[in-house]
N, C-alpha and C positions, 0 to 999 in steps of 0.2 A: 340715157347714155347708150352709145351704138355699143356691140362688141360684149355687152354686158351677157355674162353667164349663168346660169341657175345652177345652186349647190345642192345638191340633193341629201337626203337627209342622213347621209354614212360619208365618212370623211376618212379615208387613207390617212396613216401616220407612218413610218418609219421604225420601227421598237423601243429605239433611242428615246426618240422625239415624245413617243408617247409616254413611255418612263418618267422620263422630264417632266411631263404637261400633270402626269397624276401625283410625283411626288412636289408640283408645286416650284418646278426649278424654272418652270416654264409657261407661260401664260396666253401665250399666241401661235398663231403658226401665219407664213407668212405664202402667199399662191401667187402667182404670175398670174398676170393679165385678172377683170374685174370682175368679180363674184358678188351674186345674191344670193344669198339665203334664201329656202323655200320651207323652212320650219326654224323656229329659235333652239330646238332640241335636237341633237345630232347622234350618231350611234360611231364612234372612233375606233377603225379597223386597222390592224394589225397582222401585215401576213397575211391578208385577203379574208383575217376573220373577223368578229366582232369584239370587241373586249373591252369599253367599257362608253356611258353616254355622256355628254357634254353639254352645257347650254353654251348656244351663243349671246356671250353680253354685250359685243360690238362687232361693227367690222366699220375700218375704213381702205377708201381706196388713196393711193399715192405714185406718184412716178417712182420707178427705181431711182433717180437722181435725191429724192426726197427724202429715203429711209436715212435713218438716224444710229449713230451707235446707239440709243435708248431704244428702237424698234429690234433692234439687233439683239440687246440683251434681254427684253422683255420676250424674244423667241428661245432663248437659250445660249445664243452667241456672245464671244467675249467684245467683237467687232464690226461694222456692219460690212466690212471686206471680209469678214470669216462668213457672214449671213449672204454677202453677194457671189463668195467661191461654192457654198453648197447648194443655192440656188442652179448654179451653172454647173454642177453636180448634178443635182436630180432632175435635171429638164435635158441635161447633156445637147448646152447650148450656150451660144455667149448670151447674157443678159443686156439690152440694151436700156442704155438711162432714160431713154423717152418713154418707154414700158412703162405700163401700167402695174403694181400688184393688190393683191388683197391682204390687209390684216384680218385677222377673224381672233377677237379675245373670246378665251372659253375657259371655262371651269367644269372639272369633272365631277358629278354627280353621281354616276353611281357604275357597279360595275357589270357588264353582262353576265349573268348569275339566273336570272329568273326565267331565260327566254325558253321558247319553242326548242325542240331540242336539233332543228336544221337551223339556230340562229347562235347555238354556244361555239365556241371557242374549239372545243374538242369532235365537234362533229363531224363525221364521215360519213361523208355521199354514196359511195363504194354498197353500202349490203341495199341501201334504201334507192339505188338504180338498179340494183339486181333484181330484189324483189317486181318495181316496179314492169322491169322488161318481162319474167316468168307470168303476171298477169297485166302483161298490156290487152289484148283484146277483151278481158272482161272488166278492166277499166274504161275502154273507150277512148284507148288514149291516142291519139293523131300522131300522122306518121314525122310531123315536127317533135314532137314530146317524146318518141320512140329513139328518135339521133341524137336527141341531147341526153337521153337516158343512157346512152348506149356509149357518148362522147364521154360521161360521166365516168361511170366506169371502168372504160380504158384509160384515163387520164388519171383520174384520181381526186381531183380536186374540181371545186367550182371554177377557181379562176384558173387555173389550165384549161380546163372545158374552154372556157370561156374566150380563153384565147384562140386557143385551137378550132371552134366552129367559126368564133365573129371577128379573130384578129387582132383584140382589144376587150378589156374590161369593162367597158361601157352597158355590155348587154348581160352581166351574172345575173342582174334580176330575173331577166327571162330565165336562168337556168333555175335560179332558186322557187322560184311560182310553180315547177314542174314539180319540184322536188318536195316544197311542201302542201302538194296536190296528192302526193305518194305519202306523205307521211300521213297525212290525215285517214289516209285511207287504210294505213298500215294500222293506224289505233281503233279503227273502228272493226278492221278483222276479230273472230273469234279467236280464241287461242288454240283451240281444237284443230284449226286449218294452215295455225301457221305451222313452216318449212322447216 
């Protein structure tokens, strides 16, 4: 299939929608244009964070013309005209019927709880690019890793950063592999040395 796109393995939700999907109101989520999965296990962010994992147990693709009030309500809608105004909502676009989208069924598994502490919910980039920037040269750290440490920072968030240096959220990864190149590095410090 031409056009087709890889889903990576963190999936944007809305708070709503995610609400929905964990207390079980909601079973799908429904994406414009044609998605593959590149894991069956998903990590479903909230707010640009992480907050809780998913398996995927299906996806089908369909024209917009195709969706069903039953696709509508199995996402949370009363209607598939209430599922085709939020689409044209959140894409802030008209939807056309020859459009392709993706269902993706998932079940939520379990909650983000256990992770790295640059992967919880509550995390702040803020002291853990500070530190980073007061030992950038005896980390060795490249003058790419230094702007995004430094973007960090003044922003506040990953995904501000992330807007703010690449314009799009596409590239947080790269900010989060700096950051947890720093944290690692922070745990392995003596306690005697730290600030």
């Amino acid at each position: 299939m031409s056009g087709v796109k890889r889903l990576g393995r963190g999936l944007m939700m809305r708070g709503k929608y995610l609400r929905m999907l964990v207390e079980g109101r909601k079973g799908t989520t429904v994406r414009l244009g044609r998605l593959v999965p590149s894991s069956k296990i998903v990590t479903l962010y909230s707010g640009g964070r992480p907050v809780a994992r998913a398996l995927i147990k299906g996806v089908v693709h369909k024209r917009v013309s195709e969706l069903s009030d039953l696709d509508a309500r199995r996402d949370g809608f009363a209607s598939r005209e209430e599922l085709l105004r939020e689409l044209e909502r959140v894409y802030g676009r008209r939807v056309q019927g020859d459009e392709y989208v993706t269902i993706i069924e998932l079940e939520v598994i379990g909650r983000v709880g256990d992770a790295p502490p640059w992967a919880r919910p509550d995390f702040d980039p803020r002291p853990v690019a500070e530190w980073g920037l007061r030992r950038a040269e005896e980390l060795g750290l490249s003058d790419e890793e230094v702007a995004i440490l430094r973007k960090v920072l003044e922003a506040g968030s990953i995904r501000r950063a992330a807007i703010e240096l690449y314009g799009s959220l596409s590239k947080r990864g790269k900010i989060r592999r700096v950051l947890r190149k720093i944290c690692r590095a922070m745990a392995g410090e003596e306690p005697s040395r730290a600030s």
